[in-house]
N, C-alpha and C positions, 0 to 999 in steps of 0.2 A: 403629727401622730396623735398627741392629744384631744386635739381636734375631733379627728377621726372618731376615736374612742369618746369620746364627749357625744358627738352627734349620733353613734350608734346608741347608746344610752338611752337616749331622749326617744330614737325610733323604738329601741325595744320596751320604756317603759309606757308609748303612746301607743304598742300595738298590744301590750298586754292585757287580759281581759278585767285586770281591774282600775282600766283607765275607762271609766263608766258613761265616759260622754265622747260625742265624735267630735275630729278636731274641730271639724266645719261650723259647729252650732256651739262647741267653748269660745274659738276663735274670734268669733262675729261673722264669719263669711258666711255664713247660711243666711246670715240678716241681711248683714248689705246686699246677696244677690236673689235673696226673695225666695228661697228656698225653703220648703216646709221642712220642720225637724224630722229628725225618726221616732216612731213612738215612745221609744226607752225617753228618748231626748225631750220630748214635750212632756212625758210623765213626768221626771227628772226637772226640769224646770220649772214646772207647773206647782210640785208640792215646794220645793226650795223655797219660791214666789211666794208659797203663800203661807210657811211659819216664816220668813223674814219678816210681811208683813202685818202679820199678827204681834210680833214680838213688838216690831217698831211701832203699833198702835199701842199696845202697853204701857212703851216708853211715853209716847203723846198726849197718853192721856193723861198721864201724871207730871210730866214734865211741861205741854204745851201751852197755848192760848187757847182761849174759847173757840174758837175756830178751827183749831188744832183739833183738842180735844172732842169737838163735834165731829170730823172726819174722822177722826181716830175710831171713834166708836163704828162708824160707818163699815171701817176696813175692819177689822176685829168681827164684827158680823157678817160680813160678804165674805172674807178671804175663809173665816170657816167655814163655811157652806160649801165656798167653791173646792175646801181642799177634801170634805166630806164628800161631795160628790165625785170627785177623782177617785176617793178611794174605791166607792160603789163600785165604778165601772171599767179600772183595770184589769185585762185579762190576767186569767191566773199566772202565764206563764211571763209577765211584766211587773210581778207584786216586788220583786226584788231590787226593781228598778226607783221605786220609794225614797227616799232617802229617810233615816230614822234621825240624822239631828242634822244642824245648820252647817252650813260649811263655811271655811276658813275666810272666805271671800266676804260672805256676808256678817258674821260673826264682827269683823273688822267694821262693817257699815254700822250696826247694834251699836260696837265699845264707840264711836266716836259721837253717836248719837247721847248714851249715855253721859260721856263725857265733856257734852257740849256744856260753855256756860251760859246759864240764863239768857242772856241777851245774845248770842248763839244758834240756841236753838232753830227758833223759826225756820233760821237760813238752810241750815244742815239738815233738817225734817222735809221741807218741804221741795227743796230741791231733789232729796233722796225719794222722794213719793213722785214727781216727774217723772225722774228716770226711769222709774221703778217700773210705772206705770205704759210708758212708752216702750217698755222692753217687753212687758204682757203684752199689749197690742200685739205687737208686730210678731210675737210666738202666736201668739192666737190665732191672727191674721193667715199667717201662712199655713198653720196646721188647717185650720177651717177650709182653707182653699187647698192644701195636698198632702191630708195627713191618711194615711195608709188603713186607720181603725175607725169603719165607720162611726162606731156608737162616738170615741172620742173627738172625729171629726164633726159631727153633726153637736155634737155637745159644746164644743171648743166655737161653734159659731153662733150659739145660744149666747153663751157669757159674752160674747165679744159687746155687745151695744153698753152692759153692766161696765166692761172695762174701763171702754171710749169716755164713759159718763164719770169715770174715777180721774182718770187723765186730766176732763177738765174742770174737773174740782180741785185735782192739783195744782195746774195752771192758773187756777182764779186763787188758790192759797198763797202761791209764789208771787203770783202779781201784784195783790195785796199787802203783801209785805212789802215788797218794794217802794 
């Protein structure tokens, strides 16, 4: 019976309208089966994406290596652009879709960055700019091939080469450390 009650729960607080993301694209299954997000979804993850990595260049730039700190800067000037030009080109009736501060998820990626020690760091930053990095991609990737709003679809395939190029400067930071 609790059970029961537990798992109604879960359905009615994932089907209510302020469960803001679908399960498919919080989940990862929209990723692993190649599926383009829905535009709330790619809006939604596009600005998250990009004051996480704004913030974490922050941290980079103060906390990192030269190298670091040379990307840092990199991302800090492309992730603002790119989250300026999202806002540009959101239909009126997805402005809501925004998110106005960091979620608890990434917030958590932030506090351990921060709380990395010195000789730390690297590992934690640069692996986090991988990931990070390869999770853009493949949002991109798939909005660019079946996202529903053309202007974001045609734009979402614009930044994608900017991405790819972030990805492997992450790769060449992470392997370099090693």
């Amino acid at each position: 019976m609790k059970k029961s009650i537990l798992a109604f729960a879960v359905l009615a607080a994932l089907a209510s309208p302020s469960f803001s993301q679908s399960i498919g694209e919080k989940s990862g299954v929209n990723s692993a089966l190649g599926i383009a997000p829905k535009t709330e979804d790619f809006i939604k993850e596009v600005a998250m994406s990009d004051m996480t990595e704004i913030e974490a260049a922050k941290i980079a730039q103060q906390e990192g290596n030269g190298e670091e700190k040379k990307f840092a800067g990199m991302m800090l000037a492309d992730h603002t652009k790119t989250s300026n030009e999202l806002k540009a080109m959101i239909p009126a009736n997805l402005r809501a879709a925004v998110p106005t501060s960091i979620d608890d998820a990434s917030q958590k990626k932030l506090a351990k960055l921060r709380d990395a020690k010195p000789e730390d760091f690297a590992s934690e930053y640069d692996a986090m700019q991988v990931s990070a990095h390869k999770d853009a991609v493949s949002l991109f990737e798939r909005y660019a091939s079946g996202g529903d709003d053309p202007k974001l679809k045609d734009w979402a395939g614009k930044t994608l080469p900017a991405l790819r190029h972030h990805l492997e400067m992450a790769q060449a930071l992470d392997k370099n450390r090693k």
